[in-house]
C-alpha positions, 0 to 999 in steps of 0.5 A: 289381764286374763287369769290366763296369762299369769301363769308366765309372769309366775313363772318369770318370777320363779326364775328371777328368784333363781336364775338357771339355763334353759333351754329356748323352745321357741315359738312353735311351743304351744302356748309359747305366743300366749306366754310372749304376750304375757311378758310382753304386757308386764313389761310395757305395763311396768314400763308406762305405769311406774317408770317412765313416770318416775323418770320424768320426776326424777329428771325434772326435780334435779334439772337432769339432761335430755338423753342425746341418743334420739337426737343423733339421727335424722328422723328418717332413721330415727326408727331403722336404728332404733327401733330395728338395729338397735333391738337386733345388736344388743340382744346379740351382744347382751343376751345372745350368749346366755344359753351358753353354748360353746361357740356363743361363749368363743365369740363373746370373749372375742367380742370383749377383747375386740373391744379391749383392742380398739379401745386400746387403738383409740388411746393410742395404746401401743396402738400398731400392736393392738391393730394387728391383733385386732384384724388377727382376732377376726379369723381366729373368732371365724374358725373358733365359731366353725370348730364349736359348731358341734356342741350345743351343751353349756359347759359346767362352769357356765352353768353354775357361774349363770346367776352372776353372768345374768346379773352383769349382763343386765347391769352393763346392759342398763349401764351402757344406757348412760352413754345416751347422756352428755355428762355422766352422774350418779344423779342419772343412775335411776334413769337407767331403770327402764333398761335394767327392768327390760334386762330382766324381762328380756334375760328370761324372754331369750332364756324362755322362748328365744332370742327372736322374741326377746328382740321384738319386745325390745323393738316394740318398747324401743318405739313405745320410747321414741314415740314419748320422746318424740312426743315430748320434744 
């Protein structure tokens, strides 16, 4: 890696040591590609070099499951969803709220009492209720988005709340990943340790530069997955 590029994984750095909001420049900043390789480089470097490596230690000394995830789709999809729709809903969901503006912050809360309400249906939880406040937080969640068009700036709280709110959004990030196994034990939390290292680099990537670039650095680690997966199977 040039001298170059430590610039950036110093400067991801400084911010993990203190998570704040930024302001994403995108990539039409320059150096914004140079800095994107960078992290892009740390990640995949962590990932294969420590990680993975791990993993398959930890998975075999315990007899720990194979992760179903890759096994639900045809190999003709395998990539679309995965590689593509995958990296696309997940940093909406995950980190597509962080820089904490007004109507990001509307729809995440909406998000969250969606999900409340469909599990709520699922349970058979006063389940005629919980499906028409479901299809009425539809509209409200459309009209609260428009009405909020206008205001780019993240409200005080967010802003000192930020440190707490990137730290829950990386560990239900890497503990959503869990799912991905038929049985879920504590024995399986180090296996999620890929996700919550891609939580961290990708935060700051959505935080740095943009919710694109943190979408491809996800797509590109995704495929480095599959194809190990893959490999391995």
């Amino acid at each position: 890696m040039s001298k170059g590029m430590f610039g950036p994984i110093r400067e991801f750095a400084a911010w993990l040591a203190r998570p704040q909001v930024l302001h994403p420049a995108g990539f039409g900043e320059a150096g914004a590609w140079r800095r994107w390789s960078a992290l892009l480089a740390l990640h995949l470097a962590v990932l294969l070099g420590v990680l993975l490596p791990l993993m398959a230690f930890w998975q075999h000394a315990l007899g720990l499951p194979q992760p179903e995830a890759f096994l639900k789709f045809p190999r003709g999809v395998l990539l679309v969803a995965v590689v593509i729709a995958a990296p696309i809903g997940e940093e909406i969901a995950f980190r597509g709220w962080l820089t904490g503006r007004p109507r990001s912050l509307w729809l995440l809360a909406c998000g969250v009492l969606a999900a409340a309400l469909l599990a709520a249906v699922s349970l058979h939880w006063h389940e005629a209720a919980a499906s028409l406040g479901f299809v009425a937080l539809v509209p409200v969640a459309a009209l609260g988005w428009w009405w909020l068009r206008g205001l780019t700036e993240p409200p005080g709280w967010f802003v000192a709340l930020f440190p707490a709110a990137f730290a829950a959004s990386t560990l239900a990030f890497g503990l959503s990943h869990l799912t991905n196994y038929p049985v879920i034990s504590l024995a399986l939390l180090p296996m999620v340790l890929p996700q919550l290292w891609a939580g961290l680099v990708l935060g700051f990537v959505r935080m740095r530069i943009g919710l694109p670039a943190s979408m491809l650095i996800h797509a590109i680690a995704n495929a480095v997955a599959v194809g190990f997966a893959l490999a391995s199977s």
